[in-house]
N, C-alpha and C positions, 0 to 999 in steps of 0.2 A: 782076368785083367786086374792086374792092381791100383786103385784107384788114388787117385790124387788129389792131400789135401786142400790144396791151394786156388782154389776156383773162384768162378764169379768173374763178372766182365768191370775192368775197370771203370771206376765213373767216367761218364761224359764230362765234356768240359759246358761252361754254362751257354746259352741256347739264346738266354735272353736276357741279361740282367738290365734291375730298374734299381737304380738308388734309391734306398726309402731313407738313409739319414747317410750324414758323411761322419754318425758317431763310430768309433772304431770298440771296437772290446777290450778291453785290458786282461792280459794271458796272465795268470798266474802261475806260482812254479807248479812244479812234476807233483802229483798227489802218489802217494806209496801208496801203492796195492796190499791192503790187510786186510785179513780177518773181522770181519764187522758181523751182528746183526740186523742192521738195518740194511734195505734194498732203495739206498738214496741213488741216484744216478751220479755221476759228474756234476761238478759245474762245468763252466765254462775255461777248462783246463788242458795243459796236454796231460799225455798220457806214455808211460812207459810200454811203451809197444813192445820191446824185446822178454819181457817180464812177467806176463800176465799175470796179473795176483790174483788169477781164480783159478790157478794150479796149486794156490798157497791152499786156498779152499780146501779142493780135491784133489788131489796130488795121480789120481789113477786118471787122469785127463792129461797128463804128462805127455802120452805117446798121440797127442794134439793139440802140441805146442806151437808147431808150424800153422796149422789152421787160426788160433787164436791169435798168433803174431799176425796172420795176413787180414783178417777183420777187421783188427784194431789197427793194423798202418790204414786199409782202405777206410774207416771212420776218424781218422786221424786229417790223410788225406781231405776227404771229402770235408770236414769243418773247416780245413785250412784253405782249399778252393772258396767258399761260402764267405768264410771271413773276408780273402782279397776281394772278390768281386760282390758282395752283399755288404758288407759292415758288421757280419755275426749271424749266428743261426736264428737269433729273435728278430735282428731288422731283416733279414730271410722272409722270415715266417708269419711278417706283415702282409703279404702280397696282397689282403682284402683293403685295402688304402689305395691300392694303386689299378688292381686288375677290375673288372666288374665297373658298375656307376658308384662315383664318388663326385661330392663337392668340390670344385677347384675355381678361385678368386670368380666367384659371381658367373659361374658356368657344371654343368654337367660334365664331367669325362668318363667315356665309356672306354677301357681297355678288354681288348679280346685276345689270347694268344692262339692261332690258327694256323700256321706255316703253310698246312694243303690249299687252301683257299688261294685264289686268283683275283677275286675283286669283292665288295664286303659292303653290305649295309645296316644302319642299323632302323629299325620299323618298329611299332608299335601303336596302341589309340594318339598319340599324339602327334602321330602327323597323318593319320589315317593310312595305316599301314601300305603306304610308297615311300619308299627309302632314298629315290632319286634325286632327292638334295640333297640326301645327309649319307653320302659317300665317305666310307670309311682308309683311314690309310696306314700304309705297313711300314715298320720300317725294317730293318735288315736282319731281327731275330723272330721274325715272324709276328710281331706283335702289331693288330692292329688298334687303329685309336680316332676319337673324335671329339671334338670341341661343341658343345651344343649351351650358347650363352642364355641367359636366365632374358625373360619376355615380360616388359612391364614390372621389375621387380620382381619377377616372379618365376621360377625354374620352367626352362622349357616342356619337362616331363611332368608331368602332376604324379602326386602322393598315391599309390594304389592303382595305378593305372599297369596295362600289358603292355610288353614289349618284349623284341625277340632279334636276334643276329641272323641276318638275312647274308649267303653268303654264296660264289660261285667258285664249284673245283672244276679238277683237268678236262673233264668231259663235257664243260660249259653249262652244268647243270644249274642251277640255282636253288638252293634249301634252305629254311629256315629253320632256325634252331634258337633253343634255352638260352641263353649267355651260360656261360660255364661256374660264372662264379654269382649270382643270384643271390638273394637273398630270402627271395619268396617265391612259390610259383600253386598257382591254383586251377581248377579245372571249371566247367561245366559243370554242374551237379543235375541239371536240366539236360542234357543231352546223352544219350548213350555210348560210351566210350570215347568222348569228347578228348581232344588231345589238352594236353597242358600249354601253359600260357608263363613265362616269366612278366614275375611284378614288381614296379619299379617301388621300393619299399624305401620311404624316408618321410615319417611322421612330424607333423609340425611341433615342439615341445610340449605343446599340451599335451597332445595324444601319445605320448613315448610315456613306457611305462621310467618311472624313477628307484631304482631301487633303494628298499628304508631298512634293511638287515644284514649283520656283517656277517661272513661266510662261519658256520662254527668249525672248531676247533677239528684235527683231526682226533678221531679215537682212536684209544688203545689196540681195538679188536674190531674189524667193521661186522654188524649184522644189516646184512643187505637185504630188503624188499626186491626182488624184481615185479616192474609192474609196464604195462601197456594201456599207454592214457584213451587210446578210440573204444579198447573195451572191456575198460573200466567203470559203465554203467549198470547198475539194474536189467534200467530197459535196453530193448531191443534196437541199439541204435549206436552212433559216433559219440563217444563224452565227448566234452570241452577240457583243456587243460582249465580252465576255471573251475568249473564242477571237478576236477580230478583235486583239484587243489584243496575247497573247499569241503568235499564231504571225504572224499580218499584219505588224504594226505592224515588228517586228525586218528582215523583208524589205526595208519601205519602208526604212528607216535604212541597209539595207548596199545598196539603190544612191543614196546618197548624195543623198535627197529632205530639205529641210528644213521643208517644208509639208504637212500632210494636209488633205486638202477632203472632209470627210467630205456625203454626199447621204442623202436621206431618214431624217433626225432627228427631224425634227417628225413626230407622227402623220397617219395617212393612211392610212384605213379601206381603198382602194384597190391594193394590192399593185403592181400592173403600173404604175401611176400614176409611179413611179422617183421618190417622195416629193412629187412638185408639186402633188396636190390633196390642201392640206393640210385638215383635219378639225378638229385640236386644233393650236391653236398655240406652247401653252405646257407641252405633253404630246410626253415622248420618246416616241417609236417602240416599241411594245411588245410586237414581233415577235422583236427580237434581243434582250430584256432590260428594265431595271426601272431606274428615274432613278441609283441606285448603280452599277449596271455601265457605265452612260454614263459617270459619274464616275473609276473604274477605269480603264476607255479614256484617256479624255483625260490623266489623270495619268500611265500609263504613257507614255505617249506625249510629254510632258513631261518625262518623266526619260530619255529617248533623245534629249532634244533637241529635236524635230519639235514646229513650231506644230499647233494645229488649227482650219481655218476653219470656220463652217456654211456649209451652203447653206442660204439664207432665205428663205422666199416671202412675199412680203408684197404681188404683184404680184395676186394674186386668191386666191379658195379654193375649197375643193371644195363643189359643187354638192350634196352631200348634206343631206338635211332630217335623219334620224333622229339622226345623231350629227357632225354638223358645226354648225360657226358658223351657215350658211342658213335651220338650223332655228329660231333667232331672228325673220327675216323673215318675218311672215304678213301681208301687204300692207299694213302701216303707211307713212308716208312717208319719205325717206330720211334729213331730220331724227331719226328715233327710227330707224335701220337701219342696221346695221353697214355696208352699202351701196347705190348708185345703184340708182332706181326704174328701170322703163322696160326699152329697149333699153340705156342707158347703164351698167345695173348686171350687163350680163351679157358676156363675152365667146363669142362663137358658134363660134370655132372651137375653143379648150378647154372648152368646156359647164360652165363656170365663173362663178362670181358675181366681181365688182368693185369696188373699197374705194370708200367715198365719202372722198376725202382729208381735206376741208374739215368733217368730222364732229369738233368736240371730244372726244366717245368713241372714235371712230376711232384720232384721234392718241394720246390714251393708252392704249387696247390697240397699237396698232404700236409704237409708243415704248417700255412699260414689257417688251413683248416682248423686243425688242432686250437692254435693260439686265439682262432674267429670265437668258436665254441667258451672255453674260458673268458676271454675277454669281454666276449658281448652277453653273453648269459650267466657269465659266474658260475659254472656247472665246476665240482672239486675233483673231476678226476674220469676216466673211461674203465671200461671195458672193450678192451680190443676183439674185437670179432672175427673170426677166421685166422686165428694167427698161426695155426698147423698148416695149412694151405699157402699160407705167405712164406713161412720158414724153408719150404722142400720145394722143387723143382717138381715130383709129383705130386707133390698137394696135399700128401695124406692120402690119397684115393687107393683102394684095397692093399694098404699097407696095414700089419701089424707091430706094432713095436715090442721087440720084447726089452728093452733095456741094453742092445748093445751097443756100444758108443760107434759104430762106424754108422750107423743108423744117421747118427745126427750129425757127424762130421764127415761128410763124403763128398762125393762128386754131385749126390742128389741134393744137397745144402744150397739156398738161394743167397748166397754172401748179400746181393745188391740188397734183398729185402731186408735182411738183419740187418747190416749197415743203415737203413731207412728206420728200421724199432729202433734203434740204439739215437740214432738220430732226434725221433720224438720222445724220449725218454724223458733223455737228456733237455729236452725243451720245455715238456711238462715239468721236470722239476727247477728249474729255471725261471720259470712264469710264475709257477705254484708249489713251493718247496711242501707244502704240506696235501698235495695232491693224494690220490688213490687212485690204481692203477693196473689193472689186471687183465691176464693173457688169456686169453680163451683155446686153449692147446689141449690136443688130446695125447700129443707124444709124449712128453716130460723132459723136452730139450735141458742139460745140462746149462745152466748159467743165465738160464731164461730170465730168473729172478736174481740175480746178483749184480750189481753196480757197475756200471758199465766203465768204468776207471779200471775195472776188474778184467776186465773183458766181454763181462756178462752183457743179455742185452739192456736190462735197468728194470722189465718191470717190480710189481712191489706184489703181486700176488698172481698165483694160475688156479684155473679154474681145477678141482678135480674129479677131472669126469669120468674116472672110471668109478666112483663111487656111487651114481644114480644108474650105473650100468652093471653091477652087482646086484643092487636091489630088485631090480628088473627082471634079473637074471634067476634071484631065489624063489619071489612071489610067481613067477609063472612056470618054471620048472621044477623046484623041490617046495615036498613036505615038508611039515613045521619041524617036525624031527630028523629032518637029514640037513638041514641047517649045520652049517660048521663053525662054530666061534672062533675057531683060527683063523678059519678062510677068512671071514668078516673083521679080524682084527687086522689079519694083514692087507687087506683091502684099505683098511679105513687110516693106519697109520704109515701106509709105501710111497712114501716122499721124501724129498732130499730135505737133510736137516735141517741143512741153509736155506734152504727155500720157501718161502709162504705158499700156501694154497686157503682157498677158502671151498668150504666141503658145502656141501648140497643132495641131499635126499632123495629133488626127483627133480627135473630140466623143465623148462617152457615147453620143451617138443613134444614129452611126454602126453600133455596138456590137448593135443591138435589130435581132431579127430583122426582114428586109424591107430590111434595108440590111446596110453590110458595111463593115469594117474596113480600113486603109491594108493589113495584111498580105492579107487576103481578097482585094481587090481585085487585089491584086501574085500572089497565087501560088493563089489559090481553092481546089481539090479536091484540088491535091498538096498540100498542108498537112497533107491526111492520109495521104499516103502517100511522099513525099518528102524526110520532115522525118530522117530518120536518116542520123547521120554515116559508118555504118558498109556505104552505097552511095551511089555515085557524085552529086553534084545535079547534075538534071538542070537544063534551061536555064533552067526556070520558075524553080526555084526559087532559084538560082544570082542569077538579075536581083533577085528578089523580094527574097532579105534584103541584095543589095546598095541597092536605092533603101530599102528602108526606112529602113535608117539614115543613110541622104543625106535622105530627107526628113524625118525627125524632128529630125537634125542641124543642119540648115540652117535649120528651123524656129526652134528653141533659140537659135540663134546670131544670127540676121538678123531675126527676127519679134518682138523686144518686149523688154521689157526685167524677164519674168517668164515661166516657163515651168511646161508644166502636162500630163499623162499620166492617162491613164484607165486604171483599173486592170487591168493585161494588159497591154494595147499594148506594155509594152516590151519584152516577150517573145515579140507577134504570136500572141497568143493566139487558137484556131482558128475557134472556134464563136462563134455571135450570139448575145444573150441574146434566150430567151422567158422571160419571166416564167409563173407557174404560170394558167391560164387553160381555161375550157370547151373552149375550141377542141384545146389538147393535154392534155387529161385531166387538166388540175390537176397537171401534172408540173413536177419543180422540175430534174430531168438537164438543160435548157438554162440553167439561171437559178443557174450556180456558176462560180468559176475552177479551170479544173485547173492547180493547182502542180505538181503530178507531171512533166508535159510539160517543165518548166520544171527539175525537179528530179533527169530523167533522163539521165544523162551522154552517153549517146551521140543524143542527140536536138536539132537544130541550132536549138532556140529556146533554148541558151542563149549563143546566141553574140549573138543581139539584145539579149537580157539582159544580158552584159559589156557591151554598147556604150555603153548605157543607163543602167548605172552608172558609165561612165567618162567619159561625156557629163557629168552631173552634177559628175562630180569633178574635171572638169576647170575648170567654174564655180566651185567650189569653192575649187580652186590658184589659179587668175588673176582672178576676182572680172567675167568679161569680160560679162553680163548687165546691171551695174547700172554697164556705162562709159558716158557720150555718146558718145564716140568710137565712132563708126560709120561706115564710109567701104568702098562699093563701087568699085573700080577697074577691073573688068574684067567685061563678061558678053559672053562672045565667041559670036556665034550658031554661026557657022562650028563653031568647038571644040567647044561643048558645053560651056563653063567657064566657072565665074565664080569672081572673087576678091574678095577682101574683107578688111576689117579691124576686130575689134571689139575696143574694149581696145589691148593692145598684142601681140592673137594675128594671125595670120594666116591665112585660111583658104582654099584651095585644093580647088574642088571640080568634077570631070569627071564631067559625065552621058553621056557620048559611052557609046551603047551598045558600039564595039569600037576606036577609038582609042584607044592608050596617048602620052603624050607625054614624052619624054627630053628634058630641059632647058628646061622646060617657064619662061620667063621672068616672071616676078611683083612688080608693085610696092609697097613696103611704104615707110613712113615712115621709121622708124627705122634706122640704117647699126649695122651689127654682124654677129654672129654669129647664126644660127637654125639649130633643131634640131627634130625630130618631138615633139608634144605629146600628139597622138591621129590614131588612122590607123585611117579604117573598114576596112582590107585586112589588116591584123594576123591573123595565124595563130588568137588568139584569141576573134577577133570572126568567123569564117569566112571572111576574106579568104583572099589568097593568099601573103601574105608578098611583095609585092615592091616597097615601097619601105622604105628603109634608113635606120634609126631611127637609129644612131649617127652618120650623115654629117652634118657639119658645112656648113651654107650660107651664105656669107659674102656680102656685100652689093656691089654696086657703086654710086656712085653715077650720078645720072641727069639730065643739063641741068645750068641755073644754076641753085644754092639758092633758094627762094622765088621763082621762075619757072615755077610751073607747065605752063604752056604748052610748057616746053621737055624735061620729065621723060618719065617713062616710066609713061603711065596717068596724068596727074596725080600720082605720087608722085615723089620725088626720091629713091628707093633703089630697089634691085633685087636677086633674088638669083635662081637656076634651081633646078628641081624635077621630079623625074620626078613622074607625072599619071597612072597608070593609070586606063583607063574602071571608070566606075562608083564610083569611089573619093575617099573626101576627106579631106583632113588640113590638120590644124588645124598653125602653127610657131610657137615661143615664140622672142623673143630671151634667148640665153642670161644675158646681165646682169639680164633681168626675174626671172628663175627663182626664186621664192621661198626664203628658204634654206634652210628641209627639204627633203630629196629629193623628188622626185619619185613617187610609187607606180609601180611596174612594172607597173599594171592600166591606168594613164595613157599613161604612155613606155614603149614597150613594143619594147627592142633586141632584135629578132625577125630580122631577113634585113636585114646589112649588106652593102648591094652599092656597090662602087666605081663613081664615074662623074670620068671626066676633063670638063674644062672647052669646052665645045660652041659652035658660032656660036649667034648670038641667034636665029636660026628651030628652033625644035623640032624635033628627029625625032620623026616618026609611026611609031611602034615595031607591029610587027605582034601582032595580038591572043593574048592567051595561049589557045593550046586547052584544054579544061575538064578532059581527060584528063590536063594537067602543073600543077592547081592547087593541090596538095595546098600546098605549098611546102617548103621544109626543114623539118627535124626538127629539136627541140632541140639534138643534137649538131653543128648545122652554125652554132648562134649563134657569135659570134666573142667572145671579150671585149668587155666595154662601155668596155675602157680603151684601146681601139684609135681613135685617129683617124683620120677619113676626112674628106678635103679637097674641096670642089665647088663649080669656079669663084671659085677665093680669088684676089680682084685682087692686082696689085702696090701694095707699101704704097704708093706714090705714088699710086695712082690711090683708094687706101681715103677713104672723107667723113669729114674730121673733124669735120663738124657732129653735134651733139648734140639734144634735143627743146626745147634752150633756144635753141641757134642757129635754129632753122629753126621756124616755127611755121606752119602747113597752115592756112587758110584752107576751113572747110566749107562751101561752099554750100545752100540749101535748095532741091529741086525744086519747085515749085509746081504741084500737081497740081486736078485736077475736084474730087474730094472731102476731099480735106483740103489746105490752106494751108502747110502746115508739117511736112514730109515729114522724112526722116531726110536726111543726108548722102548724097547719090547720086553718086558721081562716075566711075559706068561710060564704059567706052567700047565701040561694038561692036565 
């Protein structure tokens, strides 16, 4: 059957509108669809729907033209619906003003939108939980509401107290439920499986936190922390987002992360759930704290600098009736339902209920959602959670994608729910033009990342997860030597040009007991018994933290052009998370991080940890994350090497489990002087100290300028390098060098060894035995003011071309699944 572009069910028309301002928008003209790098959404604009300018992008998206016309009228549409009857997508995406308990002239208003309901109360400790006076009433969009005047000066409702929407559907039942739009909701901690409680949250000005820090700046390149504030302790127990604030946050800043991606914020009656089936959507988390200590968090963390993202769910909710969203649904139609009847409104493999996108109320709770989060907590941007699941009709569920475009534009295409991304997109950058924003997709949807003026859906970066599913893939079924450096490079560089990704190592998931961590995998059971500096490592463990920082490195460096660490990883933190659960007693000893391990001097996770943070800082000095410039030169099966260039670094990386290489030959762009930048063999990362930080490597050049064919690797420079197995370092040219020094946690003049100038074939240097790896002592450093010369041509033969003389030519590979690959220009 041939399938048809054109899908998706028309939007509803609105359901229930509430004026929040009678300010109107002001349309500005048509924005032309170009060619940009940046992934800014629209403003508040129309848009040339017959036109798409993200065929300008991709032009092989041509033969879905008709799809991207029908998206962009229905988001066209659906703003222009928004605007008549809202005032705009922002006075829209207010609806926490008017829905839920707000202030109104010296009284309480409680708004509920409920359609199935028949008669409504609302109960709570303040009037001793009988609702029989404070009868609730509907008007003709299903919206119910009450007036509840303030008592002696003083709000009917007290500050922190429960309450809950007591309501009656068709079958005359009467339930109690959450209010839908909450702010706060807490449990029992005394009672076993105690149900949840909505709490009326409105602190007297003392007690409201005040924020004292402006949001910082966006960066160039985000390096993300992902971290989970309950267990982010030591001990065995729930942190506080204050304790997260004060002793976490300071860690994250000193290894030089400029993004926190904070997980399970939103509540979620669910513990083990790792925040995803959310409950309350506009109710903090009330396990580690109370909407002010969230507010604490995120300020301090603001005044150290560090953005903070949410993780959002907006992909489905938690399945629960008593104190979740669900409990709304008592089989009305999906017309009156937070979501899809049927099969359609359930996902079976999360045992999760499913938005109805195309619902008028739908869209202003997810909308005003969004703008709640920003506006009240100053959070600079999400991660979108489940957005393969939102994108397709089946979900993602035992689909593989291999890259062929009817995959992503088909009949199996959820238009309602793209029209709803593109919708929040467009708001977040609206709200917060300097926002961060990023998709959590496993397909690699075309246009996922391009501006939604484009046709795209807006975000500004996607997660790439098929890169900690590689890793995965080589540590538990190949040997170090069946390792493929192609495979690994086209892993790490198969994305669309135009599109961001931010690369990642190894997952949160990883992390959950029943699976296992890139360190686990690499060193398992010695982790607990090998890890001290103060006897010999053995082989495990020796390989173990040498790949790990070759694969988090490499990841960083070659995988996206955003990067991103789960809380531990960077120290190969030992143990899985169990959450606290029946099965082990309701124990929280696996559900903490130990910093101690990390904190113990003679204990060798802190040499993963320097790496970690020099990794970082080294993005940091040369900004090499957010270059285009990308260009693979060498992935030599034979060696076990691959080279590469990101920025104006060079990077030089040997998987060879026992060759070392002496003059080791590498093609670089630029003609000058190179120096060691970072070096995972460094004395203080648990190398072995044996390549020579002060040695100077001068270039030669290679073929006729702008002849590639005639160079060396495709590049027109050269310079040699010793290459120990296992080992990788990054070389700066020394005229890039920015003019502050350098940090010595960076550049690190550790074991300066002489090498005279070598034929172009490398010696294969015989492997260091583990008994001689200690390396020098600090007293064997040399002065840093000693030069050391290697392979310095004759000025005759020196290139005086410069990066204006000589301009490199990047080709794009054209691969199965994406069209628009990075710069590949390996050779084997």
């Amino acid at each position: 059957m041939k399938m048809n572009v054109l899908v998706g069910v028309p939007a509803t028309t609105p359901v229930g509108p509430i004026l929040l301002s009678a300010k109107r928008v002001k349309h500005c003209s048509i924005i032309s669809a170009v060619l940009t790098e940046n992934s800014e959404t629209m403003g508040n604009t129309e848009v040339d729907t017959e036109n798409p300018g993200i065929l300008v992008v991709d032009s092989t998206l041509e033969p879905y033209t008709d799809h991207f016309r029908y998206r962009l009228k229905r988001y066209v549409d659906q703003t222009q619906l928004i605007e008549k009857h809202e005032g705009g997508v922002e006075e829209f995406a207010q609806g926490y003003l008017k829905f839920g308990f707000n202030r109104e002239e010296g009284s309480i208003v409680y708004r509920e939108w409920a359609p199935a309901a028949q008669e409504a109360q609302l109960i709570g400790d303040f009037n001793g939980w009988d609702g029989s006076n404070y009868k609730m009433e509907k008007n003709q969009f299903g919206v119910w509401s009450i007036r509840i005047p303030d008592s002696g000066g003083k709000p009917a409702i007290p500050h922190n107290s429960r309450v809950k929407f007591r309501f009656k559907h068709g079958n005359g039942v009467w339930v109690d439920r959450i209010p839908a739009w909450i702010k706060y909701a807490t449990v029992d901690p005394t009672r076993f499986a105690a149900p949840y409680d909505g709490v009326y949250w409105a602190p007297p000005p003392e007690a409201s936190y005040t924020f004292k820090y402006p949001r910082p700046p966006k960066p160039k390149a985000p390096r993300i922390y992902e971290a989970h504030v309950g267990m982010s302790s030591s001990e065995p127990r729930v942190n506080s987002y204050r304790e997260f604030a004060d002793d976490v946050l300071p860690r994250i800043k000193a290894n030089n992360y400029n993004t926190v991606q904070l997980m399970a914020v939103m509540e979620h009656s669910y513990y083990a759930s790792f925040g995803y089936h959310v409950t309350n959507f506009f109710a903090v988390s009330s396990r580690p704290g109370n909407p002010e200590d969230l507010k604490y968090l995120i300020d301090k963390a603001h005044s150290l600098g560090l953005r903070v993202l949410m993780d959002v769910v907006h992909s489905h909710a938690s399945n629960n009736v008593t104190d979740g969203l669900n409990g709304f649904d008592v089989g009305q139609s999906s017309q009156d339902s937070y979501f899809h009847t049927g099969e359609r409104g359930f996902h079976k493999l999360w045992d999760s209920r499913l938005f109805n996108y195309a619902n008028w109320e739908v869209l202003r709770f997810l909308l005003s959602n969004i703008k709640w989060w920003i506006e009240e907590y100053r959070f600079d941007g999400f991660r979108f959670d489940g957005v393969t699941s939102m994108l397709y009709h089946h979900h993602g569920i035992n689909m593989g994608f291999s890259g062929n475009y009817n995959e992503y534009f088909s009949e199996a295409t959820d238009v309602d729910a793209v029209v709803y991304l593109m919708l929040a997109n467009h708001l977040i950058q609206n709200i917060l033009p300097d926002a961060t924003v990023i998709a959590e997709d496993v397909s690699g949807m075309p246009g996922l990342c391009r501006p939604v003026s484009e046709g795209g859906v807006g975000f500004d970066y996607r997660l790439a997860m098929a890169i900690p599913d590689k890793w995965i893939d080589y540590l538990k079924n190949k040997m170090d030597e069946e390792w493929s450096m192609n495979e690994i490079m086209f892993s790490l560089t198969n994305r669309r040009y135009t599109e961001k990704c931010i690369a990642y190592a190894e997952s949160h998931d990883q992390a959950i007991v029943g699976d296992k961590t890139v360190a686990f995998l690499l060193m398992d059971q010695e982790m607990y018994t090998g890890m001290s500096c103060l006897t010999e490592a053995s082989p495990a463990v020796d390989r173990g933290i040498a790949l790990h920082k070759m694969i988090h490195f490499i990841t960083m460096a070659l995988g996206g052009e955003g990067y991103l660490n789960f809380m531990g990883n960077e120290f190969g933190h030992p143990e899985w998370i169990d959450f606290p659960r029946e099965g082990n007693g309701w124990s929280y000893e696996m559900c903490r991080r130990q910093w101690n391990l990390l904190d113990t001097d003679h204990l060798r996770y802190k040499f993963l940890n320097a790496f970690n943070r020099s990794m970082n800082l080294l993005d940091e000095k040369f900004s090499f994350l957010s270059s285009s410039k990308q260009i693979v030169s060498s992935a030599n099966e034979d060696d076990k090497v691959v080279v590469f260039e990101r920025g104006d670094l060079v990077f030089v990386f040997n998987f060879h489990p026992v060759n070392t290489y002496e003059g080791y030959k590498v093609g670089c762009d630029l003609p000058g002087k190179y120096r060691v930048a970072l070096d995972s063999d460094a004395l203080e990362f648990g190398g072995r100290g044996r390549v020579g930080h002060d040695a100077n490597h001068f270039t030669s050049p290679e073929g006729i300028p702008g002849v590639p064919e005639t160079n060396f690797n495709n590049r027109p420079n050269s310079f040699k390098v010793l290459a120990p197995a296992r080992t990788c370092v990054a070389y700066y040219r020394v005229e890039d060098c920015p003019e502050e020094s350098i940090s010595s946690s960076t550049i690190n003049a550790i074991n300066v060894r002489e090498e005279e100038e070598v034929d172009d074939s490398p010696e294969l240097k015989e492997p260091v035995p583990l008994e001689a790896s200690v390396g020098p002592s600090t007293e064997d450093i040399p002065s840093t003011e000693e030069e050391v010369d290697t392979g310095r041509p004759d000025d005759t033969e020196f290139n005086p071309l410069t990066a204006c003389d000589c301009e490199v030519s990047i080709p794009l590979l054209p691969s199965m699944h994406f069209p628009f690959a990075r710069g590949y220009l390996f050779s084997a």
